[in-house]
N, C-alpha and C positions, 0 to 999 in steps of 0.2 A: 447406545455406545458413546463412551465419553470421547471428546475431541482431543486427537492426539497433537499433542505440542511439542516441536522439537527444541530442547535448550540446549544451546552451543554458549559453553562459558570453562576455560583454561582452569579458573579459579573452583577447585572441588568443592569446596568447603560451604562458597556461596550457590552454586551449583545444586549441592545439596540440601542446603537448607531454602534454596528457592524450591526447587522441584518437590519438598516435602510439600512445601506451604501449597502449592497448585495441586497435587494431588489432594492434599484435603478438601481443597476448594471444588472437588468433581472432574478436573480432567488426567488424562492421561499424557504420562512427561515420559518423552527420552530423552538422556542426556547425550550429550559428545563431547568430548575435551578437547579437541582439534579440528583445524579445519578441515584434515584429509578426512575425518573421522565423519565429519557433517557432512559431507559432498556425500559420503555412501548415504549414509540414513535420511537425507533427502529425496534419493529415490525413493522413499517408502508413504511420500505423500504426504508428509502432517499437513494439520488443517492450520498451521500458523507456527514459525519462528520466533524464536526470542534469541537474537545473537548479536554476542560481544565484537566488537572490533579487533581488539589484541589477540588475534588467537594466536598460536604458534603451524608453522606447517600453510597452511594459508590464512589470510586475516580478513576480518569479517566484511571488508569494503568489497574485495574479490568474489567471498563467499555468497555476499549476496548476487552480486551483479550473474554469478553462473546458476545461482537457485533461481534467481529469476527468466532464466532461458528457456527453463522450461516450467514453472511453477505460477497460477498466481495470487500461492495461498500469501496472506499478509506477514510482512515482516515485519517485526518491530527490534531496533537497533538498540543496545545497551553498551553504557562506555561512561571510560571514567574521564572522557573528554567531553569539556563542552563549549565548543568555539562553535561558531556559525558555520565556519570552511566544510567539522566534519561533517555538522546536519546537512546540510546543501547536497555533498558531497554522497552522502548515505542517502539522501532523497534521490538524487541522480543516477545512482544505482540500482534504484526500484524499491526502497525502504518504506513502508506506510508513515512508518511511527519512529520517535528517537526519545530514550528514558537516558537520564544522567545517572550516574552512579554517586553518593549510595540511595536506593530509590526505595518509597513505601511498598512492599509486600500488597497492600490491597489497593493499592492502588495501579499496581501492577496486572493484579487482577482483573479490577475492572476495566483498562487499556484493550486486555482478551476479550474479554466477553465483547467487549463493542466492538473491537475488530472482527470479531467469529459471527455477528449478528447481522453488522453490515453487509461482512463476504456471503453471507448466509441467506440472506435476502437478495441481494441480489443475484447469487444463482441460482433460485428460486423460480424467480418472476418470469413468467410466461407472455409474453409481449409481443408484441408484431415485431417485424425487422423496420428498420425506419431508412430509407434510401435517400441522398442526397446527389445525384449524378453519378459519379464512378465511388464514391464513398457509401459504403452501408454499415450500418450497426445494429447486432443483432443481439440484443439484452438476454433472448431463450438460447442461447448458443453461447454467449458472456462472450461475444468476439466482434471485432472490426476488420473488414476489408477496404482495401485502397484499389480500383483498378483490377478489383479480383486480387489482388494478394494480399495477406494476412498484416496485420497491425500489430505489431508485438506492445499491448498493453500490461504495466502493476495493475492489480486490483483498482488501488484509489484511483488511478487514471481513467479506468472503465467509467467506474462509479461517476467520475465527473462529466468526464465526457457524456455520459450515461442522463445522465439528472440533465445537464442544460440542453441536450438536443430533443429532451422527451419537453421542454419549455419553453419553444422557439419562440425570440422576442420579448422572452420574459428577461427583466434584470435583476442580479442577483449581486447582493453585498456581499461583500469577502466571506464577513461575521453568517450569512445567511447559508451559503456555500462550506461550511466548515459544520456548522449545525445536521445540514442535509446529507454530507456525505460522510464526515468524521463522526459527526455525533455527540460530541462533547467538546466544545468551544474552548475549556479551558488548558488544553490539553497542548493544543498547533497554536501558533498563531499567524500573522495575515500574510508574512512572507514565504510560509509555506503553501499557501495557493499559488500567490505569485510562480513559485519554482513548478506548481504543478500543469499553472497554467500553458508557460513556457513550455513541457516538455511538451503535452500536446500537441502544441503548434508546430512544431519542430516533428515529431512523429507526422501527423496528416499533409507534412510538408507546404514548401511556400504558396500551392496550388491554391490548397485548401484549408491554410490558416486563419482564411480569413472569417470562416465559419466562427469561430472562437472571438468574438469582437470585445474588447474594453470601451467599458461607458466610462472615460475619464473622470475620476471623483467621487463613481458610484461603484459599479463594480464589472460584471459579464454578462454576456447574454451568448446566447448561440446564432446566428444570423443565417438566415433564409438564403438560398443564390435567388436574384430577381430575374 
């Protein structure tokens, strides 16, 4: 069965001639012209977003942040804005990915497919839980505990979290960390770890931040409690 993609874009026209183009390419597209419209058809699962900012009714900074409540298929943000504030901003919401508008068609494509492949593998993987004191991460469950209560993790944040606790003491460059969990380097670049790194820290609170250690000049590693 092909993976369903929900496109949420105000603009029919582009809307339509994106969702042609993706279905040819093998998946299956719903559209929604509004954000009231995307809120319903998100209950219905898709296995990955593609949503505009502008919407009318609600707009896509909102939209993601409530997909993300409950969801943690990948979002990839589209807009005819491209200031640093709104990436940031759209990252802080729980956004994986951020396309500027007007964008390549296949290259928009293959954005999905690596997104779908990533998320895909790693709900896959059958791994032990890995325990740190009151912290556990459990890769076959795709979930984090704090203290017995839930971590409300995006995908990419799993996946990071995921990759440096499964490498404890290993250091990892930005460039290396973007490879392993993005998958295509040219895509993000290194201030978008940074924002992801941060959120982490901020999620496992000041307790347990320190798990997440910066190698000044190099890049991260995951650290051991001694």
């Amino acid at each position: 069965m092909a993976d369903m993609i929900l496109l949420v874009e105000d603009d029919r026209d582009l809307s339509n001639v994106t969702a042609a183009y993706l279905k040819n390419e093998g998946f299956a597209v719903t559209q929604a012209f509004t954000g009231g419209e995307a809120l319903e058809l998100s209950k219905q699962a898709p296995r990955l977003v593609l949503l505009d900012i502008m919407l009318p009714e609600v707009d896509g900074i909102e939209l993601c942040r409530r997909i993300r409540e409950t969801s943690r298929a990948p979002i990839i943000m589209i807009s005819a804005k491209n200031t640093d504030r709104d990436k940031l901003l759209s990252l802080g919401m729980g956004a994986d990915d951020y396309m500027t508008k007007p964008f390549s068609l296949p290259e928009l494509a293959g954005r999905i497919r690596a997104h779908l492949r990533r998320y895909t593998t790693y709900s896959d993987k059958e791994r032990k839980t890995r325990v740190y004191g009151p912290l556990a991460i459990d890769p076959k469950a795709y979930s984090v505990t704090l203290d017995g209560a839930a971590v409300r993790l995006t995908s990419k944040e799993f996946h990071l979290l995921d990759f440096l606790s499964a490498h404890p003491g290993q250091v990892f460059t930005k460039s290396q960390l973007m490879d392993e969990v993005w998958g295509y380097n040219e895509y993000v670049d290194e201030n978008t770890i940074a924002v992801y790194i941060g959120r982490l820290r901020e999620k496992l609170t000041k307790a347990h931040a320190h798990h997440v250690k910066t190698v000044w000049g190099v890049g991260y590693k995951w650290q051991h409690d001694e």
